[in-house]
N, C-alpha and C positions, 0 to 999 in steps of 0.2 A: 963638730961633734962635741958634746958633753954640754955642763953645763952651764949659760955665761949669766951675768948680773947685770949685762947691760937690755933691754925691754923685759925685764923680769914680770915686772909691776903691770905691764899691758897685759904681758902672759899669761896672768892672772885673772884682772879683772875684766878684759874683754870676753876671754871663754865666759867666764863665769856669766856674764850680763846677758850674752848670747844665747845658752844654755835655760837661764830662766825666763830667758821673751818663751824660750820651748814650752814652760812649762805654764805662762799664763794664763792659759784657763783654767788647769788645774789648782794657781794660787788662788784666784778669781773667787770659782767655788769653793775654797775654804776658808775664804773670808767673809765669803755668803752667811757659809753655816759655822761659822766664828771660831774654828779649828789651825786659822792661820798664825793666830799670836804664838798655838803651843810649839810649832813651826820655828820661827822666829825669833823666839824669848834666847835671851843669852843664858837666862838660871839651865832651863832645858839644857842647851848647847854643855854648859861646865858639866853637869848632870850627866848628861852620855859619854861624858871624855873620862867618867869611871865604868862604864857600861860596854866589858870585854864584847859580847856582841854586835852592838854598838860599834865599837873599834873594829875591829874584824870586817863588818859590813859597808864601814863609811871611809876607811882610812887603809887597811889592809887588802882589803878586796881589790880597789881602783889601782893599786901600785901595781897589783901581781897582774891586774889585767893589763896595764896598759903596759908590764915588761912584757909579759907574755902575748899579747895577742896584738895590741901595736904596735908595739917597737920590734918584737922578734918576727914576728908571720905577716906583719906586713913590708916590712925588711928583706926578707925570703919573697914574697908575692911578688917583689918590685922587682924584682933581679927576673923574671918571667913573664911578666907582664909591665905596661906603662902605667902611669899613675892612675887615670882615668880608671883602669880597670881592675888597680890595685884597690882603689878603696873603696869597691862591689864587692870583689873577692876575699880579702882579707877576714872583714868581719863573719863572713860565713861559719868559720872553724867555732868560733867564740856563742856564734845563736846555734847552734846546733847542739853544743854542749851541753844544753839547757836539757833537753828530753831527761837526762840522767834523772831530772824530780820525776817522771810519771814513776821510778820501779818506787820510789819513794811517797809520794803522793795513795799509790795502790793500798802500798803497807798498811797507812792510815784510813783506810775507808772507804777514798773515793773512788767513784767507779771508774773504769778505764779509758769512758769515753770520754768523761768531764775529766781527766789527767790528763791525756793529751791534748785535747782543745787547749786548757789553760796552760800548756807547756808549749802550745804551736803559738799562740799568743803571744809570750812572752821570748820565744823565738824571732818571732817577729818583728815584736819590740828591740827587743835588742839586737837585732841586723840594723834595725835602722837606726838607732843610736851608734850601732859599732860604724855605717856608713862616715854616718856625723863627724864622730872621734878619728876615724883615718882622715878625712882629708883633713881634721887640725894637726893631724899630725906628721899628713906629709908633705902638705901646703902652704903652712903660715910662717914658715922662716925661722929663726932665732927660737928659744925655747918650747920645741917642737910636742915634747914631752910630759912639760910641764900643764899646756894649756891642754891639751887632752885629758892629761892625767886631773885637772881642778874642772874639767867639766864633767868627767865620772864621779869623782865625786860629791859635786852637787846633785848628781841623778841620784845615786847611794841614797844618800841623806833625802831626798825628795820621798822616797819606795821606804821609808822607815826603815830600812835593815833589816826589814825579812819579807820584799821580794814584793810588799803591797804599794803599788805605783800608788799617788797623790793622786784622790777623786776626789777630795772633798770626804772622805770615809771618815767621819769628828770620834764614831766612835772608838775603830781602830787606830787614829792618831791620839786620843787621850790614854788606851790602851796602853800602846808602847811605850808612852810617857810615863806614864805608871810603874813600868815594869823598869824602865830606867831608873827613876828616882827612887 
């Protein structure tokens, strides 16, 4: 329990490398359509590390998730269930919580059947990430915590910080650069 300094450095960068084979097609095509340097670039990166949003989304978000929905409910899940079915079940609490955007999504315009499509979506999405994230986190040994917690948030930061997954979308990734810097 807690946490040691000795496989720190694997803890790290094995999720993480793991985490972006996920997401290689999605880098793929934004490098197609030449959206991956904004990605990339380090000026960007110091840039957002002023961008309260920004923080909130890529750095605050992953911490609260992965106290709250990995380490606490899948902690609880396990005590009920074997691991195996711990980490189907676990992430469920975590993608369902998502619908909260359709009352949100409505306020703004959209219709109620394009709200929940894109909130079952992203439901989905995120079950199956949350899948991912539990077994690194109750499977891989030694800083169990860490490497779930550094592979949310390379997802974070992939979804730009409000929620738009990496398509290759150049226009929206120049956007929120924008709005960063």
């Amino acid at each position: 329990m807690g946490l040691k300094t000795s496989g720190l450095l694997s803890s790290i960068i094995l999720p993480s490398v793991l985490t972006l084979l996920l997401y290689f097609g999605s880098f793929v095509l934004m490098y197609i359509e030449g959206s991956l340097w904004h990605f990339i670039s380090v000026q960007q990166w110091s840039s957002a590390m002023g961008n309260l949003r920004w923080i909130r989304n890529s750095i605050v978000a992953p911490i609260t998730e992965e106290i709250a929905f990995r380490s606490c409910s899948a902690a609880l899940v396990l005590q009920c269930f074997d691991w195996k079915s711990t980490v189907f079940i676990a992430p469920l609490f975590f993608s369902l919580s998502h619908f909260h955007h359709v009352l949100d999504q409505t306020k703004q315009g959209t219709l109620m059947k394009h709200a929940i499509l894109g909130c079952a979506f992203q439901a989905v999405y995120t079950y199956l990430f949350g899948i991912y994230a539990t077994f690194l986190f109750l499977r891989t040994g030694a800083q169990k915590a860490v490497k779930a917690l550094n592979a949310n948030v390379v997802v974070n930061h992939s979804e730009k910080g409000d929620g738009r997954a990496s398509r290759g979308d150049r226009q929206g990734v120049e956007e929120e650069f924008r709005q960063v810097t």
